[in-house]
C-alpha positions as CSV (number, residue, x, y, z in Angstrom):
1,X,25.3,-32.7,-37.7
2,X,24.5,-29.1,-36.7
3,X,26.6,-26.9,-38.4
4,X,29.4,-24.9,-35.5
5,X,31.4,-21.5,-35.8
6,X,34.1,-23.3,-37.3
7,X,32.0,-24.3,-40.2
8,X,30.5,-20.6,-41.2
9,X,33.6,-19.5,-40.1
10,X,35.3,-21.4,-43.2
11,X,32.5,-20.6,-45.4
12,X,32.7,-16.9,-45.1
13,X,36.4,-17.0,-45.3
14,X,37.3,-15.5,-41.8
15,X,38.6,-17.1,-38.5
16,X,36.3,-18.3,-35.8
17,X,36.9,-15.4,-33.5
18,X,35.8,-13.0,-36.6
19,X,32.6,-14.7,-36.8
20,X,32.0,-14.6,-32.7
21,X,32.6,-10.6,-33.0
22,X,30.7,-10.7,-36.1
23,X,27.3,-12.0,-34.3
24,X,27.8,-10.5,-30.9
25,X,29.4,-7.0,-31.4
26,X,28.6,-6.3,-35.4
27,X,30.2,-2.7,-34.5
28,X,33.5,-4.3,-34.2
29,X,33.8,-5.8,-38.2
30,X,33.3,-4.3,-41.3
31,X,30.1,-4.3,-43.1
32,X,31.8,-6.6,-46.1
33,X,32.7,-9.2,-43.3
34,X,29.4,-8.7,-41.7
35,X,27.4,-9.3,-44.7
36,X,29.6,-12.7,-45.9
37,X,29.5,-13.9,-41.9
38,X,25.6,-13.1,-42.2
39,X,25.4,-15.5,-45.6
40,X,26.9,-17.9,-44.0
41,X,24.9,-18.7,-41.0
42,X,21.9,-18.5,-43.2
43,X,23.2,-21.0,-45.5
44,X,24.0,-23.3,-43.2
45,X,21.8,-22.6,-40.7
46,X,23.7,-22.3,-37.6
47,X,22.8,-21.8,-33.9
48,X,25.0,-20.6,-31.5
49,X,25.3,-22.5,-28.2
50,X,23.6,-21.0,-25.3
51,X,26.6,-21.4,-23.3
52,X,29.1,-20.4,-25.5
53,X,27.3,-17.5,-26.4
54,X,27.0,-16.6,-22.5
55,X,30.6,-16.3,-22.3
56,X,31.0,-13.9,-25.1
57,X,27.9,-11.2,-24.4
58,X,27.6,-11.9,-20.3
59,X,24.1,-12.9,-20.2
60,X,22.5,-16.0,-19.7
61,X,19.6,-16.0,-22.4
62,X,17.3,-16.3,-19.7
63,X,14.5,-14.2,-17.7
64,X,13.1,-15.1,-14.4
65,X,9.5,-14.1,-14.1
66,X,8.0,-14.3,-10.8
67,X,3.5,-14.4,-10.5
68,X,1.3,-14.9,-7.0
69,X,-0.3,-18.1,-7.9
70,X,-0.2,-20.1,-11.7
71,X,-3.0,-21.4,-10.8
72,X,-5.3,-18.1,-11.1
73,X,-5.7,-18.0,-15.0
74,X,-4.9,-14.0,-15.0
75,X,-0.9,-15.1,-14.3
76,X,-1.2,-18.2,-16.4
77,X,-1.8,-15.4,-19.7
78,X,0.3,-12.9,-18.4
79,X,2.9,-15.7,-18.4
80,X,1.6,-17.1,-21.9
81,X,2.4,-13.6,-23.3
82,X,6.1,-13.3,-21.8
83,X,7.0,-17.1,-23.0
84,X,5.9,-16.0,-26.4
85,X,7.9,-12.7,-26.5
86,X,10.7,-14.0,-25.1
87,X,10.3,-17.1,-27.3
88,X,10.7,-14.6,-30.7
89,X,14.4,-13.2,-29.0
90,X,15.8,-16.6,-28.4
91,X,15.5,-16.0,-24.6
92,X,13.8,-18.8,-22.4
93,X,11.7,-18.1,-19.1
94,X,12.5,-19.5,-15.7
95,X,8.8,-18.9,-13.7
96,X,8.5,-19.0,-10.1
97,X,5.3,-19.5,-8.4
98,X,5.1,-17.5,-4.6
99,X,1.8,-19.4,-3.6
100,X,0.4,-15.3,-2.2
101,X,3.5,-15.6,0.0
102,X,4.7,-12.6,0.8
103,X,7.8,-13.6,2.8
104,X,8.5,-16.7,0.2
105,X,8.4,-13.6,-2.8
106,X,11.7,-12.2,-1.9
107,X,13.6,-15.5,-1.3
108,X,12.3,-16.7,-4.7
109,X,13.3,-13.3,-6.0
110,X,16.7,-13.2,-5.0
111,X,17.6,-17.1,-6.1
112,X,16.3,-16.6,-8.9
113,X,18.1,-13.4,-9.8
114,X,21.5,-15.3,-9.5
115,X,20.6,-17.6,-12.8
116,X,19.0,-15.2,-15.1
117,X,19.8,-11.4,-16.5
118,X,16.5,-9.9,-15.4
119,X,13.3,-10.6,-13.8
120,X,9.7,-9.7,-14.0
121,X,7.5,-9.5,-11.4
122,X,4.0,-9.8,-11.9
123,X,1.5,-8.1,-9.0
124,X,4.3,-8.5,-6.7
125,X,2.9,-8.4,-3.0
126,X,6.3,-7.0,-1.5
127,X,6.7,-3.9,-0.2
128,X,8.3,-0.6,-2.1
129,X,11.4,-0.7,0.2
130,X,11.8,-4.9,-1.1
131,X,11.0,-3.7,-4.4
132,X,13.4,-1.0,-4.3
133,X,16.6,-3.0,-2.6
134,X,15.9,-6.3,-5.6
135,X,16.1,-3.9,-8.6
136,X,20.0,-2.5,-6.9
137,X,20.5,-6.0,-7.2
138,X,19.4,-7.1,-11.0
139,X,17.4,-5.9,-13.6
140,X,13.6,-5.7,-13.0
141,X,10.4,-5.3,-15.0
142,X,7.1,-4.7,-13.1
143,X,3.6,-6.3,-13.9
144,X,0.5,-5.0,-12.7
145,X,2.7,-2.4,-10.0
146,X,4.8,0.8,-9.6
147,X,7.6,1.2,-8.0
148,X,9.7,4.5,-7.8
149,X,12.7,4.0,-10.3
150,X,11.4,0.4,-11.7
151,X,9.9,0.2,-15.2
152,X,7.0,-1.1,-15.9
153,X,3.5,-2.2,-17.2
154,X,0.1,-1.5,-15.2
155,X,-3.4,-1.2,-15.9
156,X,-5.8,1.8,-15.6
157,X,-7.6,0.0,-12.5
158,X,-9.4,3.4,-11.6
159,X,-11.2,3.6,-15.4
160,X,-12.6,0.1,-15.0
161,X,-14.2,0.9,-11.6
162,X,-15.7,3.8,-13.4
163,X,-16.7,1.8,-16.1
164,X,-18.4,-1.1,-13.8
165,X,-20.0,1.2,-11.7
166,X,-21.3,3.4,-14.5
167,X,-23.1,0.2,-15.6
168,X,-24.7,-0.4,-12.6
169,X,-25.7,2.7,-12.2
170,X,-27.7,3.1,-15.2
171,X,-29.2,-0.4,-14.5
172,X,-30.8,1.3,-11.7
173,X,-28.4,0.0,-8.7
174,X,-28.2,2.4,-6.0
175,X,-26.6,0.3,-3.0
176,X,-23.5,-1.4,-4.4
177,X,-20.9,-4.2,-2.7
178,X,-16.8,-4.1,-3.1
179,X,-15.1,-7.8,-2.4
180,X,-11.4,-6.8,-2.4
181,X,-8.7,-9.1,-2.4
182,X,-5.1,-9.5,-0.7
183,X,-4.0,-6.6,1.5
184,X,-1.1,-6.5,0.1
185,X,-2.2,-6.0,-3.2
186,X,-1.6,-3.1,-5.4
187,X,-4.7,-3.6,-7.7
188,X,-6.7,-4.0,-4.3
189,X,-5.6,-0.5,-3.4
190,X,-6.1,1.0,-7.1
191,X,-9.1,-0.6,-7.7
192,X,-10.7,0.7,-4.0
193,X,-9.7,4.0,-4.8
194,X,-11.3,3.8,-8.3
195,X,-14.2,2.4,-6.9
196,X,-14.8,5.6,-4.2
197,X,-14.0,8.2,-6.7
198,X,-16.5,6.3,-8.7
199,X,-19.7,6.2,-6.5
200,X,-19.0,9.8,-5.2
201,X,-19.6,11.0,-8.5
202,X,-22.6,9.6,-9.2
203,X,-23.9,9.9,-5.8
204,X,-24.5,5.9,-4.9
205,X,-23.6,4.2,-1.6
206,X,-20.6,1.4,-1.3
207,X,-20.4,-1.1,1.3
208,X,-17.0,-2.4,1.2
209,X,-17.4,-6.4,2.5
210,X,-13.4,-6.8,3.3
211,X,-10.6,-8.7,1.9
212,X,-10.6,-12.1,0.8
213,X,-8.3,-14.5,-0.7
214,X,-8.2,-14.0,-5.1
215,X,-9.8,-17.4,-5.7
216,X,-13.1,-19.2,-5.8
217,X,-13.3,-19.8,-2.1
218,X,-12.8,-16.4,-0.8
219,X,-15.6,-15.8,-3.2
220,X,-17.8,-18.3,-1.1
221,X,-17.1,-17.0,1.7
222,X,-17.9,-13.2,1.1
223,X,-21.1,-13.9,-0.5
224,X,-22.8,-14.0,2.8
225,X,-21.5,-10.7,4.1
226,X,-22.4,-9.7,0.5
227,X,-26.0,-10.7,0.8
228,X,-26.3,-8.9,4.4
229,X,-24.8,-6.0,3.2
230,X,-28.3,-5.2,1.4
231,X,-26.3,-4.2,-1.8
232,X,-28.3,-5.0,-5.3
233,X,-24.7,-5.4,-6.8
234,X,-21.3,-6.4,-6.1
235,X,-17.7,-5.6,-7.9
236,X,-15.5,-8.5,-6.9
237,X,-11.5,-8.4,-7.0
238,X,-11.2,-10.5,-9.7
239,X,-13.6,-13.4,-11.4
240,X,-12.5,-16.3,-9.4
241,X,-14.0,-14.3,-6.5
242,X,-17.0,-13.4,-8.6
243,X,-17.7,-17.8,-10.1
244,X,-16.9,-18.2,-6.8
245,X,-20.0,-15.4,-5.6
246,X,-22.5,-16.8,-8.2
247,X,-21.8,-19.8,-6.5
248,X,-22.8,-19.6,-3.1
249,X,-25.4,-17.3,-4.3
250,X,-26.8,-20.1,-6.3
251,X,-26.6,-22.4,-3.4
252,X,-28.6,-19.9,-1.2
253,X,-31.5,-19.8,-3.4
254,X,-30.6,-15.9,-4.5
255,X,-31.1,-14.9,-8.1
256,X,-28.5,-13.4,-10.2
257,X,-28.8,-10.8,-11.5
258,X,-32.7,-10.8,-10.3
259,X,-32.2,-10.6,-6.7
260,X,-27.9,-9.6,-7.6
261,X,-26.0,-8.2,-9.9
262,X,-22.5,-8.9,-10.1
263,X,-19.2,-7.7,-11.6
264,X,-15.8,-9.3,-12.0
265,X,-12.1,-8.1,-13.1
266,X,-10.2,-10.1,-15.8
267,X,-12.3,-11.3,-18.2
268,X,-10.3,-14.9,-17.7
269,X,-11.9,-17.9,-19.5
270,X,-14.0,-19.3,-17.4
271,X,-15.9,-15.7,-16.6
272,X,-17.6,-16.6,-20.0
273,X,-18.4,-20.1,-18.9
274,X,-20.1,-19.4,-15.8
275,X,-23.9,-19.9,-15.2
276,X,-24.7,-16.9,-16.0
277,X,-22.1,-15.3,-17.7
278,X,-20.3,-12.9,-16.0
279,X,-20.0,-9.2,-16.8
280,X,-16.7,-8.2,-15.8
281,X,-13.7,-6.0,-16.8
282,X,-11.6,-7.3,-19.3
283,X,-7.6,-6.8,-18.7
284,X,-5.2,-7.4,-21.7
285,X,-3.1,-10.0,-20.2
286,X,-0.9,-11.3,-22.6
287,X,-0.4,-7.7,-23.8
288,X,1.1,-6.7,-20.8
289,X,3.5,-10.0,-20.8
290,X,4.7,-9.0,-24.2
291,X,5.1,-5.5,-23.2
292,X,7.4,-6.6,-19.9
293,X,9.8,-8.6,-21.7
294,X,10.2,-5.9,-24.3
295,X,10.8,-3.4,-21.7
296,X,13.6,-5.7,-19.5
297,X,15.4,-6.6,-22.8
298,X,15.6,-3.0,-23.6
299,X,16.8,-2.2,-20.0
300,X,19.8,-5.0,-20.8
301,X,20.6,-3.6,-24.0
302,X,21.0,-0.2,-22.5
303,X,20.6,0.5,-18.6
304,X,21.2,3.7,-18.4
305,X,18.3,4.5,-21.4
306,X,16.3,7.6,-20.8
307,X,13.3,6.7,-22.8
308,X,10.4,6.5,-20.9
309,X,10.0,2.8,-19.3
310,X,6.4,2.8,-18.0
311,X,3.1,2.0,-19.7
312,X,-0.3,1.9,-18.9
313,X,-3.0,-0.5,-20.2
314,X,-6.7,-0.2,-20.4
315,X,-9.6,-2.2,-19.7
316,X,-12.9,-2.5,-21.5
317,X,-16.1,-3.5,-19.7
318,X,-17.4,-6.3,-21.1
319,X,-21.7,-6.9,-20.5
320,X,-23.0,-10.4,-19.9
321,X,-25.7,-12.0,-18.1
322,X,-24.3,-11.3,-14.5
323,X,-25.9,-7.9,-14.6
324,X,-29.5,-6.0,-15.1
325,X,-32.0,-3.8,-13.9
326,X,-31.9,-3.3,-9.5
327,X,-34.3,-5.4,-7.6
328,X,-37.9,-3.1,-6.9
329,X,-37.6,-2.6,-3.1
């Protein structure tokens, strides 16, 4: 039978409510008490209940974390890394999956707030104002997003644009394509600006194709404006736009990187097993999972903590077979 608090309470010599104090305010009991109470729990291995140990912190033990779509492999290793944070503090994961729906986000968000002690939200698509009135609510961690007063994890979006179109510049690309993604997205937005700051300093031209969904169709259907764009390479969103590039491109007959180069963002699995492999930028995803849940369970160890509560992650341009020397006119 698992051992209970009434057991290590009776090894270590002290009452049951002694042992409680002992493993949820150690401040409270001596350090001779501490140290016997502390024996005792190793020696026989005991575990507090989740429930019981709800009632005497306040907090569930759980975190909500809330991503666009699990089925883009980005969120599915941003979500690997918070499950295995979490996993080391005892604290288990509720995830939520909006589908890209902006007016579905806040409902999810503010259900699931009622049955956890803190959320992350990863790329959120809400506005600054929803962002704003959820964390007066309950504790909140951002992924991939700022927010004014909300800690958080991004990436440098801007230095990856420079570092893709650096690339393609020194391949010999003059004429290059942007596929963006959601509106709404705040890596859409970084990204873009990254992008213009980019090809103004080295003097190229950017065509910007539009917005299209993050997934392998919206990549099929902005290769064609892609192609009539006269670009000799494209930076996509994200590499399920990109697969999803090569693929009409393959279908049309059009040579990549011969006749196209292309670019994606993420560096997720499959950008390696594409035909060819893609060059794209690579994101450290389950980084910035670990990262989140570090930074919410400091916020609910101390809320009113000054220490800075924003990070910023790099990317690193990785070079595969997606990309080479500009078409000859």
């Amino acid at each position: 039978m698992p051992a209970t608090i009434r057991d290590v309470a009776r090894l270590a010599g002290v009452s049951p409510s002694t042992v409680s104090r002992a493993l949820s305010m150690p401040e409270m009991v001596n350090a001779a008490t501490r140290v016997r109470v502390a024996a005792a729990v190793e020696q026989l291995g005991y575990q507090p209940n989740r429930a019981a140990r709800g009632l005497i912190t306040g907090r569930t033990g759980n975190i909500g974390l809330v991503v666009p779509d699990l089925a883009n492999p980005f969120f599915a290793s941003v979500t690997k890394g918070v499950q295995a944070r979490a996993r080391r503090s005892d604290t288990a994961v509720f995830v939520a999956d909006t589908d890209e729906d902006v007016t579905a986000e806040v409902g999810l968000v503010r259900a699931l707030s009622k049955q956890v002690d803190g959320l992350i939200l990863c790329s959120p698509r809400s506005g600054d104002a929803d962002l704003s009135a959820i964390a007066q609510d309950t504790n909140v961690v951002l992924v991939n997003r700022t927010a004014e007063g909300i800690p958080g994890i991004t990436y440098d979006n801007e230095e990856g644009m420079r570092q893709a179109v650096a690339h393609l510049v020194a391949l010999g690309h003059r004429r290059l394509a942007w596929v963006g993604g959601p509106v709404t997205s705040w890596s859409t937005q970084h990204r873009g600006i990254g992008l213009e700051n980019a090809v103004a300093d080295h003097g190229v031209e950017l065509s910007r194709v539009g917005h299209f969904g993050p997934t392998y169709e919206g990549g099929m259907a902005a290769a064609d404006q892609v192609v009539a764009s006269g670009a000799t390479a494209v930076i996509t969103y994200n590499d399920l736009v990109a697969i999803g590039l090569l693929a009409r491109l393959h279908a049309r007959g059009i040579s990549v990187p011969g006749d196209l180069s292309v670019v994606g963002v993420d560096d997720i699995a499959m950008s390696r097993m594409a035909r060819p492999a893609l060059t794209t930028v690579r994101l450290p995803k389950q980084e910035a999972g670990r990262i989140a849940v570090e930074l919410l369970l400091a916020l609910l160890d101390d809320p009113d903590s000054t220490v800075d509560t924003r990070g910023t992650l790099h990317g690193e341009l990785i070079v595969r077979d997606s990309t080479g020397p500009a078409a000859s006119p």
